[in-house]
C-alpha positions in Angstrom: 17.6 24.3 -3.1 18.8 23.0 0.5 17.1 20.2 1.9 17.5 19.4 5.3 17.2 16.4 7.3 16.9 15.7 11.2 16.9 13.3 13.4 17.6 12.4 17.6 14.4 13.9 18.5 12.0 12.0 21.5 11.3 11.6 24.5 13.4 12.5 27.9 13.4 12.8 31.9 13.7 16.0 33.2 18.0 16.9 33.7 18.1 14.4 30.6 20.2 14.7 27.4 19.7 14.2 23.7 21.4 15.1 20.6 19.9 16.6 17.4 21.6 16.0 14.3 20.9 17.9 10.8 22.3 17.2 7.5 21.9 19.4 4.9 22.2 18.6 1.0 22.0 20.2 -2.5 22.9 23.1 -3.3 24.9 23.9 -0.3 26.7 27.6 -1.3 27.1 30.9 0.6 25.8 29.4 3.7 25.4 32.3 6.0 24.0 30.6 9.2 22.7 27.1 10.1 20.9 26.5 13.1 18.0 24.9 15.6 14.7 26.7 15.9 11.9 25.4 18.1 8.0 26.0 18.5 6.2 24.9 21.4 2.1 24.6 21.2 1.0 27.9 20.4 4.2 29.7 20.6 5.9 31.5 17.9 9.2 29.6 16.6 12.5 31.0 18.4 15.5 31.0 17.6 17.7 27.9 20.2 21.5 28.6 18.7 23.2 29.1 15.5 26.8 28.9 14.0 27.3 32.2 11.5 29.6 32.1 8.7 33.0 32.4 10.2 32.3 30.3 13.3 30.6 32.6 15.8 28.0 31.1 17.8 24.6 32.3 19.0 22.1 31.2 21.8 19.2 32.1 23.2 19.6 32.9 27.0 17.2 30.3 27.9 19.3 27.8 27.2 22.7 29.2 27.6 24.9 27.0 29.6 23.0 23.9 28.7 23.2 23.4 24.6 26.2 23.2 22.6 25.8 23.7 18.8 28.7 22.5 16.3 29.3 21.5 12.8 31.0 19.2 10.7 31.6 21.3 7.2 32.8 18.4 5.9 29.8 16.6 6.2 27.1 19.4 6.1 26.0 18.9 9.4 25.0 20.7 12.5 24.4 19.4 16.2 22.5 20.5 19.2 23.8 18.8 22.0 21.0 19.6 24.8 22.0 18.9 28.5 19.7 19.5 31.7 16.8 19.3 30.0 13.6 21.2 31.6 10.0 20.7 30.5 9.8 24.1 29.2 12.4 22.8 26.2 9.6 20.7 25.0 8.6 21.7 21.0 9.6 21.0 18.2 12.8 21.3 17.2 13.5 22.9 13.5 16.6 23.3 11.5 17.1 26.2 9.8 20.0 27.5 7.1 20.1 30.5 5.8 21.4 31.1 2.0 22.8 33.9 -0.1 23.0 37.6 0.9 19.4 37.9 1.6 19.9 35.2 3.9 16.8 33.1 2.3 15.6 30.4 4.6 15.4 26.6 4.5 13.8 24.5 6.6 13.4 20.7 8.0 10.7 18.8 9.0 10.9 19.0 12.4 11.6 16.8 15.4 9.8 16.7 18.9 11.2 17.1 21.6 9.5 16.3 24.9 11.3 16.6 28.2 8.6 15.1 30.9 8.8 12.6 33.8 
């Protein structure tokens, strides 16, 4: 089991920044991916960015230019720094890892996220 934990969620002007932070703990072997999903009212939950096993990175093109994902392996944790914020980045913002071969999923709670003026 992999719990996950995030935090630096709230509330920001539009062209705002915040930073999410995610630690993950337990049984934390053959990581394949960790990453930041979000889900906006009655939207299905997307995929933001990811780091795969090895270091590549992945984003979505919405947000491409703007978000920065990195790790700390040392301390099981993955940001999401988010810069220029826009309303439509409002959601709830999820962390995600994916374990083992069959990449099974973990998840956190959740944070919000709401970029509004």
């Amino acid at each position: 089991q992999v719990q996950l934990v995030e935090s630096g969620g709230g509330w920001v002007q539009p062209g705002g920044s915040l930073r999410l932070s995610c630690a993950a703990s337990g049984s934390i072997t053959s990581i394949m991916a960790m990453g930041w999903y979000r889900q906006a009212p009655g939207k299905q939950r997307d995929l933001v960015a990811r780091i795969i096993s090895g270091g590549e990175t992945q984003y979505a093109d919405s947000v491409k230019g703007r978000f920065t994902i990195s790790g700390d392996n040392a301390k099981n944790v993955v940001y999401l720094q988010m810069n220029s914020l826009k309303p439509e980045d409002t959601a709830v913002y999820y962390c995600n890892v994916a374990q083992g071969s069959r990449w099974k999923a973990y998840w956190g709670q959740g944070t919000q996220v709401t970029v509004s003026s």
